[in-house]
C-alpha positions as CSV (number, residue, x, y, z in Angstrom):
1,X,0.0,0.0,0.0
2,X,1.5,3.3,-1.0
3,X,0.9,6.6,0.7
4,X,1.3,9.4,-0.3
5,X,3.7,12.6,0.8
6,X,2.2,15.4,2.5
7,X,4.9,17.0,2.8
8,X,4.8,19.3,-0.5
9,X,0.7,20.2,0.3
10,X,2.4,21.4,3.5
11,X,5.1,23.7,2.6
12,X,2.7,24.7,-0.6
13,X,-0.2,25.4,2.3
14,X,2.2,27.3,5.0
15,X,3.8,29.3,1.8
16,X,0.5,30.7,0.2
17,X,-0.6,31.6,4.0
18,X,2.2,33.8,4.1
19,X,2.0,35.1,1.0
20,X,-1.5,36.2,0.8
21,X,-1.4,37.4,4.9
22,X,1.7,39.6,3.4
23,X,-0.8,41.7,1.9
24,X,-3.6,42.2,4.1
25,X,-2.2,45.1,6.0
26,X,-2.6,48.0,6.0
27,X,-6.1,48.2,5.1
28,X,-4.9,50.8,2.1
29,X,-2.4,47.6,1.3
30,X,-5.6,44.9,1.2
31,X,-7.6,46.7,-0.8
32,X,-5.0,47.4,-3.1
33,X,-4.7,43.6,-3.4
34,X,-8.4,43.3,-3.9
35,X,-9.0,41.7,-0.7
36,X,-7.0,38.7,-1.3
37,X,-8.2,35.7,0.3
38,X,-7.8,31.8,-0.2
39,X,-9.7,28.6,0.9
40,X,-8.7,24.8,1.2
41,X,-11.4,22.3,0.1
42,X,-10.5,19.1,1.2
43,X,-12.8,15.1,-0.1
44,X,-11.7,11.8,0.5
45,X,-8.5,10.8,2.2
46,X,-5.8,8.6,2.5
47,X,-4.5,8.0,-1.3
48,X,-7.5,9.0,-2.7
49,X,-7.6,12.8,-0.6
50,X,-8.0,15.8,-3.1
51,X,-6.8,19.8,-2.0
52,X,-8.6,22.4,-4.2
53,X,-7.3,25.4,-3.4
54,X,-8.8,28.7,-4.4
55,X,-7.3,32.0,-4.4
56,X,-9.7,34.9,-4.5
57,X,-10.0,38.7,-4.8
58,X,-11.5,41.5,-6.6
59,X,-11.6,44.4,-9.0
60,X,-13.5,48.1,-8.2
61,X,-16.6,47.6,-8.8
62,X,-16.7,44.3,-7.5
63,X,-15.6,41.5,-10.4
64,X,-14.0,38.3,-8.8
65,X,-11.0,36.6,-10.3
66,X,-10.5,33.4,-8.6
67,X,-7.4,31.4,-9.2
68,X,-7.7,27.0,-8.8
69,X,-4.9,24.7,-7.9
70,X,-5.9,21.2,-7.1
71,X,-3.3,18.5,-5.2
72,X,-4.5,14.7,-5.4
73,X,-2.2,12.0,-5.6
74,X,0.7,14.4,-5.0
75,X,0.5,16.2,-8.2
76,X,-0.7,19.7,-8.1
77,X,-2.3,21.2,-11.1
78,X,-4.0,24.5,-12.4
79,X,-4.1,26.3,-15.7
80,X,-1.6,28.4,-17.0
81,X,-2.6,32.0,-17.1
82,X,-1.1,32.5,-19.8
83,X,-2.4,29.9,-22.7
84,X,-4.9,28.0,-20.7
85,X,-2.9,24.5,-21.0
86,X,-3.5,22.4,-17.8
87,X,-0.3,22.1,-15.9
88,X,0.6,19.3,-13.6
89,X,3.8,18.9,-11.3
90,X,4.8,17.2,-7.9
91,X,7.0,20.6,-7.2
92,X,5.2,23.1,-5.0
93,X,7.0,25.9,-5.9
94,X,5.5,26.3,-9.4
95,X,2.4,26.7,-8.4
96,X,3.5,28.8,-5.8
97,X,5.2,31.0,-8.1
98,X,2.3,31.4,-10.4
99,X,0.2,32.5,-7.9
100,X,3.0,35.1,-6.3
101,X,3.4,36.8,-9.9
102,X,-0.5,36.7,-9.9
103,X,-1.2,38.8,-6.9
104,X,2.1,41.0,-8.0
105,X,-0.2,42.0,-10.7
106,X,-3.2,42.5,-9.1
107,X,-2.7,46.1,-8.6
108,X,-2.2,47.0,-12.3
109,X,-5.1,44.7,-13.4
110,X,-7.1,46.7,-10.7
111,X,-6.2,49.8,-12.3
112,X,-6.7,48.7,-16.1
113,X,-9.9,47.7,-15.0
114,X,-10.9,51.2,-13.3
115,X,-9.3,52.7,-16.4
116,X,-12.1,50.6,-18.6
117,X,-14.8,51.9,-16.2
118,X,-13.5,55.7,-16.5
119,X,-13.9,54.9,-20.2
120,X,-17.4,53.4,-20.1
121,X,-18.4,56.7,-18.1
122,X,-17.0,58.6,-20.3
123,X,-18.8,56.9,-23.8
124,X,-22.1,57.0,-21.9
125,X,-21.4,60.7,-21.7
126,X,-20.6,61.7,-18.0
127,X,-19.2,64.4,-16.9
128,X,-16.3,64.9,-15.1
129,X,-18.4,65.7,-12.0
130,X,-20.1,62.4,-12.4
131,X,-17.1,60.6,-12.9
132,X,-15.5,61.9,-10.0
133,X,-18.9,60.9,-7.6
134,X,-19.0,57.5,-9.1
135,X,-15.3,56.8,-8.3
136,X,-16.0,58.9,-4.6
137,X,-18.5,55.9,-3.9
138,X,-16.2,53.1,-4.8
139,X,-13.4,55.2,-2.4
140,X,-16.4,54.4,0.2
141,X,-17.6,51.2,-0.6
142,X,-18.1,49.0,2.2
143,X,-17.6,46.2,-0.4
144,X,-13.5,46.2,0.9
145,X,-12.0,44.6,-2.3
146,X,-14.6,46.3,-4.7
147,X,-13.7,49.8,-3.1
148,X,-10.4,51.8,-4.7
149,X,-7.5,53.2,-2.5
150,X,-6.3,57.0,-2.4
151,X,-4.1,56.2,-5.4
152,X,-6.5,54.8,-7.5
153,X,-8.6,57.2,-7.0
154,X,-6.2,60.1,-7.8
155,X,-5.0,57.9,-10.7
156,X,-8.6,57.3,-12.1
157,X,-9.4,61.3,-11.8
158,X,-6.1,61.7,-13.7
159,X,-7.5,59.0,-16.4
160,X,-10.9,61.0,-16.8
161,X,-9.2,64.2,-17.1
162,X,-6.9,63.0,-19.8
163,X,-10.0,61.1,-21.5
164,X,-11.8,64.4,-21.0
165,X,-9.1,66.5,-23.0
166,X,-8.6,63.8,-25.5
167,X,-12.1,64.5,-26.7
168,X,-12.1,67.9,-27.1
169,X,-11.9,69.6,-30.2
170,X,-8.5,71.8,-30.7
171,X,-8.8,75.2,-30.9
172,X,-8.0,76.9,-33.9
């Protein structure tokens, strides 16, 4: 009868904690992150035990990206983010490192996606005021990882200015 290792579900489990408790402080520094959060699922045991793991968090506005890795039979997989091809490996570290360059990036997809939002505002024809009142209330939202941070907001108000002054005529 062979058993499986925990080991590598271990060192994966205590190095994700880390890594997503690294960024859930300040409050400025968690919402930044979206309001990263993770969650173990855990069926069957013995040989036949199966990890899902799920790695959560949010864009303003309040879209959730969720990110999967699954360990059964010591083999972790999840899809690349890049092409969509399944991966598979007994090393921890890969997924680990494809979730760490992940949540580096959640910031900048943050702000790409407040950007599209300044840019829907703007091609529904809202004025600056407007635009600045509907980004106020996501700086308020009590929806923490749907809410902006000071630097979004100045960076989205910067967005909607240039967007504003793009689309004016020159003068002549």
């Amino acid at each position: 009868m062979s058993s499986v290792d925990p080991q590598p579900l271990t060192e994966f489990r205590r190095k994700l904690d880390e890594l997503v408790n690294s960024v859930n402080h300040p409050r400025e520094r968690r919402i930044a992150y979206g309001n990263l959060r993770h969650e173990y699922s855990e069926w069957g045991s013995g040989d036949d035990a199966s990890t899902n793991v799920a790695v959560i968090y949010e864009t303003p506005g309040g879209s959730t990206v969720q990110i999967n890795v699954t360990h059964e039979n010591g083999e972790f997989s999840y899809l690349d983010p890049h092409d969509g091809g399944k991966i598979a490996t007994t090393d921890p570290h890969l997924p680990l490192q494809m979730i760490a360059h992940e949540v580096r990036g959640i910031p900048e997809r943050r702000l790409a996606r407040l950007h599209e939002q300044v840019e829907s505002w703007c091609a529904q024809g809202l004025c600056q005021r407007d635009m600045f009142a509907e980004m106020n209330k996501l700086l308020q939202s009590d929806f923490l990882g749907g809410s902006i941070t000071q630097r979004e907001l100045k960076l989205g108000i910067k967005h909607a200015i240039d967007m504003r002054r793009a689309a004016e005529p020159t003068a002549r």
